[in-house]
C-alpha positions, -999 to +999 in steps of 0.1 A: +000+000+000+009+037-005+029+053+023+012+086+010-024+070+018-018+049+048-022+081+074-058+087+057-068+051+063-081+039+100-071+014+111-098-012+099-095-001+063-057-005+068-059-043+073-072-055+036-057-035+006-090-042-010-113-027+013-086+003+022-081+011-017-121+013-021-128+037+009-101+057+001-115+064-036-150+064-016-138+093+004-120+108-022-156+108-044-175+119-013-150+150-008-153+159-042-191+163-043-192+179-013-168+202-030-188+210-057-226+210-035-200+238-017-196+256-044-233+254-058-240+265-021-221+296-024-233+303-056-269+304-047-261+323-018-242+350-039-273+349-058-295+359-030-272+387-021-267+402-055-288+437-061-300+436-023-295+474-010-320+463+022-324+436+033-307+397+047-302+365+036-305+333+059-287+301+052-298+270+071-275+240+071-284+206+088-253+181+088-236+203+071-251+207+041-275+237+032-305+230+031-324+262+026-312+303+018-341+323+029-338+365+010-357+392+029-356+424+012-369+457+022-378+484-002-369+519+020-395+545+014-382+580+011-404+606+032-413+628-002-432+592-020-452+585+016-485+593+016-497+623+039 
């Protein structure tokens, strides 16, 4: 096995080359699309914050993944456009 990989592997996975080689690509698969849902993420939330003078955005994440991005904008009325 890899020298590289073995500090990556516990120690179950260390025991059979098979099993170890397999959840390292596993792992390796799994961090990549949680790099890219990461990205998405912060794309949509850019999203929600681009154009917004007034206003918040709210991101909810349950185990660790964002779930929801909530936009609340408010339109400031000047005192000359309020009605008497």
């Amino acid at each position: 096995m890899n020298s590289t990989i073995q500090p990556f592997l516990g120690k179950a996975d260390a025991m059979s080359n098979d099993h170890s080689s397999k959840s390292f690509r596993d792992n390796l698969t799994n961090s990549q699309s949680s790099e890219q849902e990461l990205r998405s993420s912060l794309e949509q939330i850019g999203g929600a914050l681009r154009g917004l003078k007034f206003g918040s955005v709210n991101v909810i994440v349950q185990d660790g993944v964002v779930v929801q991005i909530d936009r609340t904008e408010k339109v400031r009325l000047s005192r000359n456009s309020r009605p008497s």
